[in-house]
C-alpha positions in Angstrom: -9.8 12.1 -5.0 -9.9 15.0 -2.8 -12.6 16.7 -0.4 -10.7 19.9 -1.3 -12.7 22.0 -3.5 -12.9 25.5 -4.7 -15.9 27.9 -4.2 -17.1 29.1 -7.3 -16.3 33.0 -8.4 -18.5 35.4 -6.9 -21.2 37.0 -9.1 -20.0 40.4 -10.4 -23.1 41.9 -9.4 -22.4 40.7 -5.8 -19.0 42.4 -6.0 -18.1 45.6 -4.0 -18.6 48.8 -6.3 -15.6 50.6 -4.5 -12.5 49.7 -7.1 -9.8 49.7 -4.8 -12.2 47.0 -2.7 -12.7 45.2 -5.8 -9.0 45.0 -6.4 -8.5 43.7 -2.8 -11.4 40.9 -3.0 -9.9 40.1 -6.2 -6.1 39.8 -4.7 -7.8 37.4 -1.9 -9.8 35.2 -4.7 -6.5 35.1 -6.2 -4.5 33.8 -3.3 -7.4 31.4 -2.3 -7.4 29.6 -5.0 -3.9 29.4 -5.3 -3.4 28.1 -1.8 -6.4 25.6 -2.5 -4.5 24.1 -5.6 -0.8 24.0 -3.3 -3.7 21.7 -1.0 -5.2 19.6 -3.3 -1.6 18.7 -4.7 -0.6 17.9 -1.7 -3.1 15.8 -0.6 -3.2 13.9 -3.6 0.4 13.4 -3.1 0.0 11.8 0.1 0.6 7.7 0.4 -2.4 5.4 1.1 -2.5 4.2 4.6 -1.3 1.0 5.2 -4.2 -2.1 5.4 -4.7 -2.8 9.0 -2.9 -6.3 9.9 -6.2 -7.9 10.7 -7.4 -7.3 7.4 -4.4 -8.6 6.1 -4.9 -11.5 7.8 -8.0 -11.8 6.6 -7.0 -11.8 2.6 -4.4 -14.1 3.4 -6.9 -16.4 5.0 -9.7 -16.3 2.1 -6.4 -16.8 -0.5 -5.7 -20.3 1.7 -2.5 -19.4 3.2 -1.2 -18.7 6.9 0.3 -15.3 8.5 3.2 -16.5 7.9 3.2 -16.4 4.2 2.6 -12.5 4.8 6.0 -12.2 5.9 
């Protein structure tokens, strides 16, 4: 799960009444949440990071075995 998330659409009564404004705000809305998407992908693409070797340790000692059987 991401912390990525998209704003919601702005209320068309809080929208510019110039058109070519409009137009622009929408182009950037556009863009935003196209960029946002190309985000979340890639951070749900990303690998896990690796367990820390003292909690590895740790799992191996609660299953009954020694650091060496992590090898």
């Amino acid at each position: 799960m991401t912390l990525i998330r998209a704003l919601p659409p702005i209320d068309p009564n809080q929208r510019p009444r110039n058109p070519g404004v409009r137009e622009q705000l929408q182009a950037l809305e556009t863009v935003a949440r196209e960029e946002i998407e190309e985000l979340q992908q890639l951070a749900d693409a990303r690998p896990t990071p690796p367990a820390p070797a003292g909690e590895l340790l740790g799992m191996a000692w609660d299953l009954g075995l020694d650091g060496d059987a992590l090898r």
